[in-house]
C-alpha positions in Angstrom: 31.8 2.6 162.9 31.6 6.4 162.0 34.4 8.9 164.0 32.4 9.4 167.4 32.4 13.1 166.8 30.6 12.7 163.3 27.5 11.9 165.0 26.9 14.9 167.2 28.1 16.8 164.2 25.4 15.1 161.9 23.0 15.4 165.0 23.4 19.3 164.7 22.8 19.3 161.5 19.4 17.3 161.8 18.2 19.4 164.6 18.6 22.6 162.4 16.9 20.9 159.1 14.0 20.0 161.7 13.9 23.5 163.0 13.4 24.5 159.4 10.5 22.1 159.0 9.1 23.5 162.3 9.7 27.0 160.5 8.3 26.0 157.3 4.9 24.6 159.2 4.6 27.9 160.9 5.0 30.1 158.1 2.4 28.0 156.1 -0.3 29.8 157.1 0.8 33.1 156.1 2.7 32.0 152.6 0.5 29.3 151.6 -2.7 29.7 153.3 -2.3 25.8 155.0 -4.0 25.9 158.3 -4.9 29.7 158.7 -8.0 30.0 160.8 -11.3 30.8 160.2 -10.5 34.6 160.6 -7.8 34.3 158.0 -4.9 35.0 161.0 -1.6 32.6 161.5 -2.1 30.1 164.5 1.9 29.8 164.7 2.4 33.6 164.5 3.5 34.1 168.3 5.7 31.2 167.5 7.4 31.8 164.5 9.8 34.8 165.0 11.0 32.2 167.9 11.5 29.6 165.9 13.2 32.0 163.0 15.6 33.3 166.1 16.5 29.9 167.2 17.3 28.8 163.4 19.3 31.7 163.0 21.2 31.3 166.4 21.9 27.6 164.7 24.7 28.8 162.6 26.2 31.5 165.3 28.2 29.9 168.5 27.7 26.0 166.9 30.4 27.6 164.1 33.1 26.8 166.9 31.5 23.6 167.7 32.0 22.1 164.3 35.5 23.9 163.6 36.7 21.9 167.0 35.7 18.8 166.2 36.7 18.6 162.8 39.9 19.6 164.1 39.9 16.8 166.4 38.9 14.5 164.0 41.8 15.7 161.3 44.6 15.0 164.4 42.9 11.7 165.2 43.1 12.1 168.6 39.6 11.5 169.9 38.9 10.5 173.7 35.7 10.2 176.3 35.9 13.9 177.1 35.7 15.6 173.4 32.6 13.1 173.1 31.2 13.7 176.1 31.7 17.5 175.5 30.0 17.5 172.1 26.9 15.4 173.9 26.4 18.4 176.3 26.8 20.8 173.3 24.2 18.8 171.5 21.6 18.7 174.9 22.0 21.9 175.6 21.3 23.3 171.9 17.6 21.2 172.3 17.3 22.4 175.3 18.2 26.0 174.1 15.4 26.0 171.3 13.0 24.7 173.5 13.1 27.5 175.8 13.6 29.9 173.4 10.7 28.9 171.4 8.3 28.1 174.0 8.9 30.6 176.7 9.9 34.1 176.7 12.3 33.5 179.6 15.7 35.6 178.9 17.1 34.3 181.7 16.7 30.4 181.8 17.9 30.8 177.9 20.6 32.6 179.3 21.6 29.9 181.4 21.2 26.8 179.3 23.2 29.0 176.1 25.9 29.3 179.0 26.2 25.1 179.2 26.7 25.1 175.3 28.9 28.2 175.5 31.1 25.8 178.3 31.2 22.7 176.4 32.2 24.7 173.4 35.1 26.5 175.4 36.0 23.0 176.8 36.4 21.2 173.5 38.6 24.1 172.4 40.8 23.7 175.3 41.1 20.2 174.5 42.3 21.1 171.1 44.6 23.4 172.2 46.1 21.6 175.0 46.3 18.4 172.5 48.5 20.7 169.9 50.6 22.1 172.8 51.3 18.7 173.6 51.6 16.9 170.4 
């Protein structure tokens, strides 16, 4: 059975190749000419600086995510609540490119980026309090 963290680590890592397939489908129009429309304009152009923002935010606050739980998994000391905290991460960065990508609501980002920004601050608290302790 794989570390219990390795699997919301590997499940941040698919969710940003499949936001580069989702930005690789929306630029198609405009690079390769795949699915423009009959007036030669991008159906996915509204859509795609979203989904470029989104990618790019991908490898911003998730940094800390992946430094904590490597760390965690290096001192082999891995309970329910780092898991549980990396499970929240993981929800809340879906649900963090959802809205972002398919509403222009600042504020409802806003407050689901704060549940990743929480379980991020949490898990880091657990590493810390864990190295105080150890």
């Amino acid at each position: 059975m794989p570390n219990p963290l390795i699997v919301p680590m590997a499940a941040h890592v698919a969710w940003a190749a499949f936001l580069y397939v989702l930005l690789t489908i929306a630029r198609a129009p405009a690079v390769w000419g795949i699915g423009r429309r009959a007036d030669g304009g991008n159906p996915w152009a509204k859509l795609e600086p979203r989904i470029s923002a989104n990618l790019s935010n991908q490898f911003e606050w998730p940094l800390f995510f992946h430094v904590a739980c490597v760390l965690l998994i290096v001192a082999r000391d891995i309970g329910p609540l780092p898991q549980m905290l990396a499970w929240v991460f993981i929800a809340g960065r879906v649900l963090h490119s959802v809205v972002q990508i398919c509403t222009a609501n600042v504020r409802l980002r806003g407050l689901v980026f704060m549940v990743n920004f929480l379980a991020v601050l949490a898990l880091w608290a657990v590493v810390v309090g864990r190295s105080l302790l150890a």
